[in-house]
C-alpha distance (Angstrom), angle and dihedral (degrees) to the residues before:
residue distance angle dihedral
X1 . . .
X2 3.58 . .
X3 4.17 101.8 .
X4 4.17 98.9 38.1
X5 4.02 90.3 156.6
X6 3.73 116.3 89.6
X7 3.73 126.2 -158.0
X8 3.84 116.9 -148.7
X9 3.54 137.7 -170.1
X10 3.82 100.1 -151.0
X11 4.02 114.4 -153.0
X12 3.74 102.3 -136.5
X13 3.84 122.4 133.0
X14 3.89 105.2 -113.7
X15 3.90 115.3 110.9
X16 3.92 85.8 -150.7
X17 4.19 92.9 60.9
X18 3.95 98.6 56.8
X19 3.34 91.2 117.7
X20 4.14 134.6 98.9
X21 3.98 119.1 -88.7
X22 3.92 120.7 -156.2
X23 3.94 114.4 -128.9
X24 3.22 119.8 167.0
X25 4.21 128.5 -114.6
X26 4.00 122.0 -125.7
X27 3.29 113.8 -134.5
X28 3.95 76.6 -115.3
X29 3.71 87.9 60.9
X30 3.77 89.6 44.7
X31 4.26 99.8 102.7
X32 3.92 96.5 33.3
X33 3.87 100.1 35.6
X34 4.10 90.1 88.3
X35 4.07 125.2 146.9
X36 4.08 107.5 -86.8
X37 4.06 97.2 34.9
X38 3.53 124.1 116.0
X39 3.57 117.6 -113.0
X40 4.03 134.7 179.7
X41 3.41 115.8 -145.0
X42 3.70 130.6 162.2
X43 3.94 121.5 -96.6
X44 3.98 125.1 -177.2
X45 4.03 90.5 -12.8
X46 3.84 94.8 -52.3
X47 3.96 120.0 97.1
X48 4.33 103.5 -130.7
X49 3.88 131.8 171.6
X50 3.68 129.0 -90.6
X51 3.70 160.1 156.6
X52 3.81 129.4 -95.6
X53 4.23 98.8 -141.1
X54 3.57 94.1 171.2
X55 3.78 155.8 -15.7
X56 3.92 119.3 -122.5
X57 3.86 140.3 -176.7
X58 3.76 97.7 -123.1
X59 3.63 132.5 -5.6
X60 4.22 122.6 -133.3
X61 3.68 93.4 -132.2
X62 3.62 102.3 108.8
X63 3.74 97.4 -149.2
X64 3.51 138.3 82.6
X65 3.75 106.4 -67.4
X66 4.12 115.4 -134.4
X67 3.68 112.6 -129.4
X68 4.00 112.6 -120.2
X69 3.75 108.7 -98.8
X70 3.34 94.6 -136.3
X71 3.60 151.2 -9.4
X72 4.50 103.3 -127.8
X73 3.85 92.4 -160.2
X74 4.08 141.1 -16.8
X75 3.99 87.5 -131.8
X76 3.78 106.3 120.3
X77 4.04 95.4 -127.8
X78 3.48 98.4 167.2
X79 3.82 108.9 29.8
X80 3.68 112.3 174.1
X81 3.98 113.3 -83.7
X82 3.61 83.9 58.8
X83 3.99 94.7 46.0
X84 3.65 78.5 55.1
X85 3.42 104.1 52.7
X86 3.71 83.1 39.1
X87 3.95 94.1 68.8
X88 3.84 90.2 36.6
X89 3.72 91.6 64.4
X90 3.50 95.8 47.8
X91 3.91 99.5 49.0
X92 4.15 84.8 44.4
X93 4.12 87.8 55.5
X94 4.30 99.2 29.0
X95 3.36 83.8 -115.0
X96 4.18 141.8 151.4
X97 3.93 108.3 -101.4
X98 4.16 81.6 -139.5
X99 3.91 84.2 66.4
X100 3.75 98.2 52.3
X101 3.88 90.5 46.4
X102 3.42 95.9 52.2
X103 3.79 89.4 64.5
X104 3.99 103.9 33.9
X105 3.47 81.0 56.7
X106 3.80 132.4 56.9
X107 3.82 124.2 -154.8
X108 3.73 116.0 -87.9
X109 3.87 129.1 -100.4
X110 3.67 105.5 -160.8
X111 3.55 90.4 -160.3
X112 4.15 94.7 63.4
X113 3.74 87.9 51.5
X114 3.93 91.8 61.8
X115 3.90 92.0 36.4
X116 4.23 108.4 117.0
X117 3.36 103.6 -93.1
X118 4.08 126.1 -129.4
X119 3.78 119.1 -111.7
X120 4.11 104.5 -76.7
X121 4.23 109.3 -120.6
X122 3.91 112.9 -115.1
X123 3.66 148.9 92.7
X124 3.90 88.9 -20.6
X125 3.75 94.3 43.0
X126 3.99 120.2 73.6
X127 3.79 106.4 -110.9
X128 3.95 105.7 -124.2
X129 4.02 113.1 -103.2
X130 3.42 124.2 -83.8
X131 3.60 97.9 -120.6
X132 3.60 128.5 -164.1
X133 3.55 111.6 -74.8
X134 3.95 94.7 -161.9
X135 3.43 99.6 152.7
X136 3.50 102.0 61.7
X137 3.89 86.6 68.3
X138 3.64 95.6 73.6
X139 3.95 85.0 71.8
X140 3.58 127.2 82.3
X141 4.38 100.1 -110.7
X142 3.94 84.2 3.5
X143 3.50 96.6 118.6
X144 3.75 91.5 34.5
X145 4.09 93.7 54.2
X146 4.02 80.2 47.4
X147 4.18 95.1 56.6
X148 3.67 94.0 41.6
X149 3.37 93.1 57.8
X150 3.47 92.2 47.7
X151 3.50 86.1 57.8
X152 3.86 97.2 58.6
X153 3.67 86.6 -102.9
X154 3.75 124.7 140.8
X155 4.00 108.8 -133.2
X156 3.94 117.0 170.0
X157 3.96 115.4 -145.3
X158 3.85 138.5 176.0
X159 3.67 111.6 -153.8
X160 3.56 128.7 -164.1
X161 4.36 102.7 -164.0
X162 3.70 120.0 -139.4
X163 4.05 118.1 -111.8
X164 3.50 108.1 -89.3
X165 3.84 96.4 21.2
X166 3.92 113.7 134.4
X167 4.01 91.9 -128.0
X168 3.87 93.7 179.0
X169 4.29 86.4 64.9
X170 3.73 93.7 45.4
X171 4.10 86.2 54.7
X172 3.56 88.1 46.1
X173 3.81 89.3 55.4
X174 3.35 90.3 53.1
X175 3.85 91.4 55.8
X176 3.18 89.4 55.2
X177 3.74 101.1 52.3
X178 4.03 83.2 49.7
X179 3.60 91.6 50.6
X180 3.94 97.3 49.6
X181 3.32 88.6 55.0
X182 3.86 96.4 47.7
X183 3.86 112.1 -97.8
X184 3.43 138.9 98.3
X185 3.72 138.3 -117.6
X186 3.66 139.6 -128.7
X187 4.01 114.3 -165.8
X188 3.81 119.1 169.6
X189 3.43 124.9 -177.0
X190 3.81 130.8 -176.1
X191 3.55 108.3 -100.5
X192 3.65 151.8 21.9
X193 3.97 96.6 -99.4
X194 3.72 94.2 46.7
X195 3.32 85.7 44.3
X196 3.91 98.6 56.7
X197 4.15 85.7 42.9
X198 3.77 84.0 58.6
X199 4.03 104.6 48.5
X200 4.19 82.8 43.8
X201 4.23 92.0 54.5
X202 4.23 88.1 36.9
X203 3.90 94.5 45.0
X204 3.99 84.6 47.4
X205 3.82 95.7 55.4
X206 3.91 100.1 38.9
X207 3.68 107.5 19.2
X208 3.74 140.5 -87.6
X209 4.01 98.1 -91.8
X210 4.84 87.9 45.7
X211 3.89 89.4 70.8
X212 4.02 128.9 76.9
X213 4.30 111.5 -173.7
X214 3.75 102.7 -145.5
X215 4.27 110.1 -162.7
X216 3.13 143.1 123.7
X217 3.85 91.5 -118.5
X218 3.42 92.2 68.6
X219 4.37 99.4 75.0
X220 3.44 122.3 -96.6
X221 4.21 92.3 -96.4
X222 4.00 88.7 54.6
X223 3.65 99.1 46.3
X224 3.71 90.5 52.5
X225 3.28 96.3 41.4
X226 4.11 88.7 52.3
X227 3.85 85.9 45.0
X228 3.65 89.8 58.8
X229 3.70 95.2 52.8
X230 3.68 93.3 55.6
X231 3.45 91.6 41.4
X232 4.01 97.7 50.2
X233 3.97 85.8 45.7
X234 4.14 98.3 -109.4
X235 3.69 92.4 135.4
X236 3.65 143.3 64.8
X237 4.11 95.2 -156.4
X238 3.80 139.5 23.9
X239 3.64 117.8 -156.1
X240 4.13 124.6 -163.9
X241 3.22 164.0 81.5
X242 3.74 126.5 -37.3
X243 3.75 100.6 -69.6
X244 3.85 90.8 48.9
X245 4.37 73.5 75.0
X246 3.60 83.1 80.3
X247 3.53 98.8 53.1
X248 3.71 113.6 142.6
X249 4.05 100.1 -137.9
X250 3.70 117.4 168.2
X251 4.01 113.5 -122.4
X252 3.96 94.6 14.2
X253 3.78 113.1 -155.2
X254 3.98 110.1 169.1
X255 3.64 129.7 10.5
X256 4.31 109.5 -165.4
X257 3.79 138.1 -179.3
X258 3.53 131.7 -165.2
X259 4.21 121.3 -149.9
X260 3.90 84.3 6.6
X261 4.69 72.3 -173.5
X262 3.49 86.6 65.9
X263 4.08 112.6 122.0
X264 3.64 91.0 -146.6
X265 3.99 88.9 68.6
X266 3.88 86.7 73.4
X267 3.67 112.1 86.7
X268 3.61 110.3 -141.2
X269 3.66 99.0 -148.0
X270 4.03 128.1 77.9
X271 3.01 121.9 -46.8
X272 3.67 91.9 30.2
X273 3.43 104.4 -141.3
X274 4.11 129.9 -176.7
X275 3.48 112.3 -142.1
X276 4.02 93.0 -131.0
X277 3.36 89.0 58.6
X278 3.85 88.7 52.9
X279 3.44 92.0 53.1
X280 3.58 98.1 51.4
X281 3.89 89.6 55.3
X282 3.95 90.3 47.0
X283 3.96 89.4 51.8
X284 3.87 92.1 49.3
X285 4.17 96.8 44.5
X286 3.69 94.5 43.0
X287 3.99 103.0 36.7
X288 3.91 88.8 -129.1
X289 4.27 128.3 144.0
X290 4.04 115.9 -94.4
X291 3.41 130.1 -151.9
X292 3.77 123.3 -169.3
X293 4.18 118.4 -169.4
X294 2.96 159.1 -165.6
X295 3.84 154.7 95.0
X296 4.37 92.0 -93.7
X297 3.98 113.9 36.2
X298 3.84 113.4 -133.3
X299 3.65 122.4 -133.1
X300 3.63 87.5 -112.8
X301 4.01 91.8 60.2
X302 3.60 95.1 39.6
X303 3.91 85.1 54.3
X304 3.72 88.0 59.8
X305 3.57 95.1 52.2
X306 4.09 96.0 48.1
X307 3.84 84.3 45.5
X308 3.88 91.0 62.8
X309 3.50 94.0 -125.8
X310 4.53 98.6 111.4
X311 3.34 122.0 17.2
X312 3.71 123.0 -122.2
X313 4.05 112.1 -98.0
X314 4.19 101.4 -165.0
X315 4.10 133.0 142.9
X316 3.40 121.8 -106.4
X317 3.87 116.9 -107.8
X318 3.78 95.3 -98.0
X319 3.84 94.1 54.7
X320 3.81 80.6 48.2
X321 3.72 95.4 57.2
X322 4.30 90.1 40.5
X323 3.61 78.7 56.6
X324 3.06 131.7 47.7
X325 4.08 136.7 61.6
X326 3.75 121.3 -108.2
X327 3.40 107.3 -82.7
X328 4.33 123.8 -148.9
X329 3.46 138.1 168.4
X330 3.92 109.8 -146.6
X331 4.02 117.2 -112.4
X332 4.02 88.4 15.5
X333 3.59 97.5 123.8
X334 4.12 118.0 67.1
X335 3.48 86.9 -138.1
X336 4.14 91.2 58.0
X337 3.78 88.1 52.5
X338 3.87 95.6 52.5
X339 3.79 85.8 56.8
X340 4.01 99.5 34.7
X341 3.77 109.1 23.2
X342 3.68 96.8 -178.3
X343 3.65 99.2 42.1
X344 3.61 94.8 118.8
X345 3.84 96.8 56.6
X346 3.99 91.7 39.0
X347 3.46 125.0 103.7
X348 3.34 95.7 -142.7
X349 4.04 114.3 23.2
X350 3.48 120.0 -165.5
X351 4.09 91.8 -114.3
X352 4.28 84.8 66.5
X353 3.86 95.0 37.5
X354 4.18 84.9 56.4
X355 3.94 89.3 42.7
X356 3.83 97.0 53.2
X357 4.31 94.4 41.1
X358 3.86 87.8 48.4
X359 3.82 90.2 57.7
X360 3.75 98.4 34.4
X361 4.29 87.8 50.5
X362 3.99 83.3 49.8
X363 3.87 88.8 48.8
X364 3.54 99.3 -108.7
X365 3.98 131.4 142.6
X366 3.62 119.0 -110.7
X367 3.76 121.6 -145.5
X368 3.70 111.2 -155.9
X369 4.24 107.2 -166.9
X370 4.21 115.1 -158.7
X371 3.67 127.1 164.0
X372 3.27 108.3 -96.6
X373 4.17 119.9 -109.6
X374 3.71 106.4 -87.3
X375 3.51 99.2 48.3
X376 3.26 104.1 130.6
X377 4.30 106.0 -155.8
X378 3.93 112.9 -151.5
X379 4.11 116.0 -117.9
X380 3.78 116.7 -57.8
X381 3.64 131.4 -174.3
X382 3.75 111.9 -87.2
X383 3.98 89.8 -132.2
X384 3.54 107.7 34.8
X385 3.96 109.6 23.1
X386 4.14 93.3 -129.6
X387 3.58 110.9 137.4
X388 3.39 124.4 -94.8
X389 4.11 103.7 -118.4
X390 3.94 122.5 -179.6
X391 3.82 116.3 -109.8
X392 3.95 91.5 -123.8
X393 3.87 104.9 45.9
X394 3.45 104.9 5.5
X395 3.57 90.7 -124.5
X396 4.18 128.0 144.3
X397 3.33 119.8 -71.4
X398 3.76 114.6 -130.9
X399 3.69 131.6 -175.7
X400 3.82 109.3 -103.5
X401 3.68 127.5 -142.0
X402 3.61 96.2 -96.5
X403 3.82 89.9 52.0
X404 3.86 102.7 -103.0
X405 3.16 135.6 106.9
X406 3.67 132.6 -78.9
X407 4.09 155.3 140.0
X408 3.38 126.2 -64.0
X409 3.41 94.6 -165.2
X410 4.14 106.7 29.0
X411 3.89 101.9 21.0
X412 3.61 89.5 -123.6
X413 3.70 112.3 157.1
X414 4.28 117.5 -120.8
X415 3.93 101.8 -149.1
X416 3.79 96.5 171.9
X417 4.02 112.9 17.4
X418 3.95 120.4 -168.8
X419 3.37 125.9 167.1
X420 3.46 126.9 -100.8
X421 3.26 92.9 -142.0
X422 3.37 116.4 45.9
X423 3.63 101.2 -7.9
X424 3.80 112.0 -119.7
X425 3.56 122.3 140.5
X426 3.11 109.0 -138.9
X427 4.10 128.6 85.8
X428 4.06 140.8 -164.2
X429 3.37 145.7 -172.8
X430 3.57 130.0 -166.9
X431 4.00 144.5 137.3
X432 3.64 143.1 -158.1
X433 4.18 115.8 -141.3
X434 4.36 119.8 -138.2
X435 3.78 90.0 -103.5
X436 3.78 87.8 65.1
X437 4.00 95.5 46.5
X438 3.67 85.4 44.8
X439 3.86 96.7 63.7
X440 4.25 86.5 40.9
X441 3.50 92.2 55.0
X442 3.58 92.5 49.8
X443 3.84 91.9 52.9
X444 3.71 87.9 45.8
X445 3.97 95.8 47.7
X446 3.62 109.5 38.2
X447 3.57 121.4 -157.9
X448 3.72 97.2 10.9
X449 3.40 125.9 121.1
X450 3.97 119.9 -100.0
X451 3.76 123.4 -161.5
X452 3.77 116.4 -178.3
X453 3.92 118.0 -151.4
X454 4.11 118.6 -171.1
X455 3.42 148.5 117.3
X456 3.96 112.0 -14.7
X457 3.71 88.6 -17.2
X458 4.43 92.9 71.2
X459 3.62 120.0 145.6
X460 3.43 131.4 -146.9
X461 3.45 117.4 -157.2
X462 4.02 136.3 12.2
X463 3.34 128.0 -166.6
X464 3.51 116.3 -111.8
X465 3.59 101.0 -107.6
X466 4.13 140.7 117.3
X467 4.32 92.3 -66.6
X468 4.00 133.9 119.4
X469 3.42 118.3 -133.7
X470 3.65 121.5 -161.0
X471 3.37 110.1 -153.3
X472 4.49 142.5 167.8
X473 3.71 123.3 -128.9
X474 3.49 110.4 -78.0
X475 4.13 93.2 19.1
X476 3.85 100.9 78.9
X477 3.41 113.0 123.1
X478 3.74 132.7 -133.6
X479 3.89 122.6 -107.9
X480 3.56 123.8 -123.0
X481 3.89 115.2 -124.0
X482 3.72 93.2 -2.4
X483 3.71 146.4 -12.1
X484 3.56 148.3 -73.3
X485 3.68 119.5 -69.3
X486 3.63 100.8 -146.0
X487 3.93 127.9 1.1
X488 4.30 123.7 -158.2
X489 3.63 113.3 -157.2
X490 3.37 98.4 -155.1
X491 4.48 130.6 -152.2
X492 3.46 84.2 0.6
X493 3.59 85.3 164.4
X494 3.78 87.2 66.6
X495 4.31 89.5 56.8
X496 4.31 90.2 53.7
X497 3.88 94.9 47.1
X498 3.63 99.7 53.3
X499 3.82 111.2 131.6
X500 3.99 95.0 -111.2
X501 3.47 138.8 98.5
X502 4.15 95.5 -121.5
X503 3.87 91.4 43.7
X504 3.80 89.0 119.2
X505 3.64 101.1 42.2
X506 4.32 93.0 46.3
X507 4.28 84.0 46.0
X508 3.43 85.0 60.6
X509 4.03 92.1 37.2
X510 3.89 82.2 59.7
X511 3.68 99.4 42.3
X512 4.21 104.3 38.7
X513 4.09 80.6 53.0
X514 3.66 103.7 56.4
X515 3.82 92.3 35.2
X516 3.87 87.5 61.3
X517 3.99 90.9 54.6
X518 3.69 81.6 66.1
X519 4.09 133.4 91.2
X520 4.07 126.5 -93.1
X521 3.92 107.9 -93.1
X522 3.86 84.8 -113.8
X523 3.86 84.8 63.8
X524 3.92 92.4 51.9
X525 3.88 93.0 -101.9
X526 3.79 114.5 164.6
X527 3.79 146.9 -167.3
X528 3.26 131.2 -168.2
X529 3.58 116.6 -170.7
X530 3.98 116.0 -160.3
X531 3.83 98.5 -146.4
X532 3.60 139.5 84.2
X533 4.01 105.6 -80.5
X534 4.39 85.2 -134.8
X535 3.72 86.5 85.8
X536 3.75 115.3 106.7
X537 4.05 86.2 -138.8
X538 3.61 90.9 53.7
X539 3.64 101.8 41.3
X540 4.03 84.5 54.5
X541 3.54 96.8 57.3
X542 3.91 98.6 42.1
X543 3.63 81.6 56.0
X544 3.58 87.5 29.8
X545 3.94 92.7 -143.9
X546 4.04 107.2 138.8
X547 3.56 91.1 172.2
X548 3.52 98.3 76.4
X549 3.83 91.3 36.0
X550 4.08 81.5 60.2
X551 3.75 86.1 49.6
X552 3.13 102.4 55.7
X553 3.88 103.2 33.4
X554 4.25 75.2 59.5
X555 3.81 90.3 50.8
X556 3.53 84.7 57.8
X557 3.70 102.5 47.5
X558 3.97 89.6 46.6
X559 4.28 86.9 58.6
X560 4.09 97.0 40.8
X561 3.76 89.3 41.2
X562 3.61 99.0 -122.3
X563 4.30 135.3 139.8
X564 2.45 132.7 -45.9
X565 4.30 92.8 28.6
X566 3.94 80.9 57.5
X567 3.94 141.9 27.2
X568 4.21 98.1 -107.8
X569 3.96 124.8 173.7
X570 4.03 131.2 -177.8
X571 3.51 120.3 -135.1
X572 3.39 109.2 -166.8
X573 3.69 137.3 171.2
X574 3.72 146.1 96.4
X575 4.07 106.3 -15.0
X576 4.27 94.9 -119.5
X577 4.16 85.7 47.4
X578 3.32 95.4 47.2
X579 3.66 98.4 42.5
X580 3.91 85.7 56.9
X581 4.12 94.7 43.8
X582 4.07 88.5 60.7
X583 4.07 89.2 41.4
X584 4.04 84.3 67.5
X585 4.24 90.0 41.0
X586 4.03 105.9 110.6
X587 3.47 86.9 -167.5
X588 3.59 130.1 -174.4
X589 3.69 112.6 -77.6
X590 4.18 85.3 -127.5
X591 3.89 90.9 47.6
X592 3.57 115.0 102.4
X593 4.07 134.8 -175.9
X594 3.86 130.3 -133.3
X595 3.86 113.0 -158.3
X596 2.86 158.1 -63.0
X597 3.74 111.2 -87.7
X598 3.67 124.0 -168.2
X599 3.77 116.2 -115.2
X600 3.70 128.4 -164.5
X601 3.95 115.8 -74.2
X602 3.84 112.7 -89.4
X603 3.90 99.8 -152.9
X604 3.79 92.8 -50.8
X605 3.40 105.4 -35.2
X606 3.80 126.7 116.2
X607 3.74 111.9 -113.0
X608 3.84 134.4 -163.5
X609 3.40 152.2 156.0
X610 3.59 128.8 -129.6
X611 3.93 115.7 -166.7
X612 3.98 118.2 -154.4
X613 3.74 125.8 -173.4
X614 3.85 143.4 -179.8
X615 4.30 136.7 176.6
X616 3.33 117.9 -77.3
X617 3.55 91.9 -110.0
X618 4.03 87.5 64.9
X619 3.79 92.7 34.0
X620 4.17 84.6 112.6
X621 3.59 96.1 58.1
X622 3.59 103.1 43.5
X623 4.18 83.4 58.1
X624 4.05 90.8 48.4
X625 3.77 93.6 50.3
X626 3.91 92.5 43.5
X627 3.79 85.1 47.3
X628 4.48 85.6 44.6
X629 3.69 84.4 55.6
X630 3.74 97.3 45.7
X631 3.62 87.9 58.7
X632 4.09 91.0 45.3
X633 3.69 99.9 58.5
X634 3.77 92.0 30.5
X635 3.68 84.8 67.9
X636 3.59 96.1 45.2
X637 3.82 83.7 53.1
X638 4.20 91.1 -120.3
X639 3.63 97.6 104.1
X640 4.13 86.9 89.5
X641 3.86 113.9 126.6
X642 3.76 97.8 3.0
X643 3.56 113.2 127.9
X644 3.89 128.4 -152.1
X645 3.16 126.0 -156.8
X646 3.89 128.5 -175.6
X647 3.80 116.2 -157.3
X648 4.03 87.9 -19.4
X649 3.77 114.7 -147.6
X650 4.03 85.6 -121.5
X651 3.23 134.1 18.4
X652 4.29 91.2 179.1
């Protein structure tokens, strides 16, 4: 036996012990004991799982080496693209490799590894068609994104999808162009019904036996056992979630994600990662295409495309106008206010009442879009609704636990608030849930039809027939043979003033997605926005241009100092931990902190949150020396209950 020493990535829960161990291989262990197996081995008196990195010659630890107690499995579960991608991931988000392994890979099911196994694609396999990927032409560098990879080549696009297209064909196109030309496809999307709409478009265009659904949904003995396809190369395309990002497919061609905005991209364990920002990382370590999507364009997307490094992939205005719905705010025209005077504060102005009878008398569905009951909106004034914003970031102002006023975002304390606006003094928050506006509606429309689609009550389909269907963001379902008529986005007001820093860009999220569920202008499809049309998230979709909404929530970013124009991370925690966490930061001499915010009471102790940020440029140091100090305190054992957070999804 030529390598006897093995390397091992134990998974225990320090910071401080992410780092190889030497153990040493039986000549038992000998055939099975290969890099990217599991392994248990035992580790300070208590036997734990692991991962086999590598074999060596000899080992530097001068003791007597412990032999590895056994080897779990001879499948290859973390081969080394993955092991890659692995490390990349945690030195992007400071955190442990052990964490990031724990969700790339799911547990094992001995019993799928033994399962027959399907014929594996290749040279004695027929490559699935080409295909005609037509409607990728109808995008500005579609069709040449499609050709190059056709031609093995690796192109990098952010696409913003026209209302009405059928997004979860045009991935499956792409697929297909991927497969034909031998490689394999990862395409995540962000929930379970996308999901499904995506593995039905993929299984159409390569066959029912090329695609491998990768979510939790599915049980742990399926997910494996669809894990293991894509991992022993029997598949042309894995469709999921945001851990199927991880997937370990042979050959890797494309990696893709749809609504890249989507809050269920965020994992909500450590280290915290975004999905996006996973696939970027895969696209760079493995040299394959990337496709970011969506109907809006984050300010994270939008910064790859000014950056040079993916090409915008956008419709020209006349597909726009073929496209897309009329689109209104209520009380925009003078000649609305003379006749309806409070039809910007109403819930229901007359402009949207005529919009949804028009397509109900033409036997239409109505979509009806409300926040859904929880949302909590940030402080507005009492008078005029703006937000209330702090003089020194212009973050939201929240109501602190001793009942005043202060920052959201920089802690600082609001004394004597007056609107900017109008300047009254006094502020409110409040919001009313779909179950609510379902009843209204049904006062309002007699005899129609009301369907009610929310929380774990979501529907998928409708038929398309004379019916209003009050649905949340995210929860609208899809109409059969068609689309909407007319859509009313409802207390939109409620969506802008939400205390976080993405409130803008997820109100559009919610409002670009339901207006694409509804009919071409040409076809009498309306929207009626209730909102005041001022608003740079309203003015984009009337115009229905969420390019320059990305540009200039970006502009604004870049002046506050906020991600994605810099690297930031939370720490946040009980105030004595935390104060000793950023004692063992070497940050970056241009790195500063804003802070501390308090944080609600965790069963006595004082919490807060301290936020740190640096230039993009120095974005990869800040995360190594957050990731140093991790390790520090761990090993002091003080690094308990102190969270870190790269580039958190809020920081309200």
């Amino acid at each position: 036996m030529s390598l006897p020493v093995a390397r091992v990535l134990p998974l225990v829960g320090p910071a401080h012990l992410d780092r190889e161990f030497d153990y040493l291989v039986t000549a038992e262990q000998d055939a099975a004991a290969q890099p990217g197996v599991r392994v248990r081995v035992r580790f300070a008196g208590r036997l734990v799982d692991g991962f086999l990195l590598e074999r060596a010659e000899r080992s530097e630890h001068q003791g007597r080496l412990a032999p590895l107690h056994r080897v779990v499995s001879p499948e290859r579960v973390l081969p080394e693209e993955l092991r890659a991608l692995v490390e990349a991931v945690a030195a992007r988000y400071a955190g442990t490799r052990g964490e990031v392994v724990r969700l790339a890979i799911p547990p094992r099911h001995a019993r799928a590894e033994t399962a027959p196994a399907q014929p594996r694609p290749g040279p004695s396999q027929p490559r699935p068609e080409l295909g005609h990927p037509d409607g990728w032409s109808r995008y500005e560098h579609g069709a040449a994104f499609a050709t190059a990879l056709a031609e093995g080549r690796a192109p990098r696009g952010v696409w913003s999808a026209l209302p009405g297209e059928s997004w979860p064909r045009r991935f499956a196109e792409l697929a297909a162009v991927a497969a034909a030309s031998g490689r394999a496809s990862v395409l995540v999307a962000p929930d379970a019904r996308d999901v499904r709409l995506l593995a039905d478009a993929c299984r159409d265009a390569l066959g029912p036996q090329a695609v491998a659904v990768v979510t939790a949904d599915a049980g742990p003995s399926a997910r494996y056992s669809q894990w293991l396809a894509a991992l022993r190369g029997r598949v042309w395309c894995v469709v999921g979630t945001r851990a199927a990002m991880f997937a370990p497919v042979p050959q890797l061609g494309l990696v893709a994600i749809w609504d890249d905005g989507d809050e269920n991209h965020h994992e909500q364990r450590a280290p915290y990662y975004h999905a996006r920002e996973v696939a970027i990382l895969r696209a760079r370590e493995s040299g394959c295409a990337l496709l970011v999507a969506g109907h809006v364009v984050t300010p994270q997307s939008k910064l790859l495309v000014d950056s040079g490094w993916a090409h915008g992939v956008r419709a020209s205005r006349a597909e726009l106008r073929a496209a897309a719905p009329r689109i209104a705010a209520a009380g925009e025209r003078e000649a609305e206010l003379a006749r309806d005077p409070l039809a910007r504060s109403a819930r229901l102005p007359g402009s949207a009442f005529a919009a949804a009878r028009a397509a109900l008398d033409a036997g239409s569905p109505v979509l009806v879009q409300t926040p859904r009951k929880g949302y909590l909106a940030a402080l507005s004034c009492a008078r005029c609704r703006v937000a209330a914003r702090c003089r020194h970031c212009r973050g939201p102002l929240v109501l602190g636990q001793s009942g005043g006023l202060r920052c959201g975002w920089c802690g600082e304390a609001e004394a004597n608030f007056a609107c900017a606006a109008c300047g009254a003094q006094k502020v409110r928050a409040g919001v009313r849930g779909a179950e609510r506006t379902a009843e209204e509606f049904g006062r309002a429309f007699p005899g129609t039809r009301v369907s009610h689609s929310a929380g774990e009550r979501i529907i998928e389909r409708v038929p398309s027939s004379a019916m209003l269907v009050v649905a949340t963001p995210g929860a609208e379902p899809r109409v059969e043979n068609g689309g909407y008529g007319a859509a009313l986005l409802l207390d939109a007001w409620q969506l802008l003033e939400r205390p976080h820093l993405r409130a803008v860009e997820q109100a559009a999220q919610a409002w670009f997605h339901a207006a694409a569920f509804v009919r071409p202008a040409a076809q009498g499809g309306r929207v009626v926005i209730t909102a005041d049309a001022a608003s740079r998230a309203v003015e984009a979709l009337i115009r229905w241009d969420p390019w320059w909404l990305a540009a200039q929530e970006l502009a604004d970013r870049e002046e506050l100092g906020f991600t994605p124009a810099v690297r930031m991370a939370s720490v946040e925690g009980e105030a004595a931990a935390v104060e000793r966490f950023l004692a063992a930061v070497a940050l970056p001499e241009t790195a500063d902190v804003l802070g501390p915010v308090e944080l609600d009471e965790d069963e006595g102790c004082r919490q807060v949150r301290m936020l740190l940020r640096a230039p993009r440029q120095h974005g990869a140091a800040l995360s190594a020396a957050l990731r140093a100090a991790r390790a520090v305190v761990s090993a002091k054992g003080e690094g308990e209950g102190v969270r870190v957070r790269v580039d958190p999804a809020h920081i309200g």
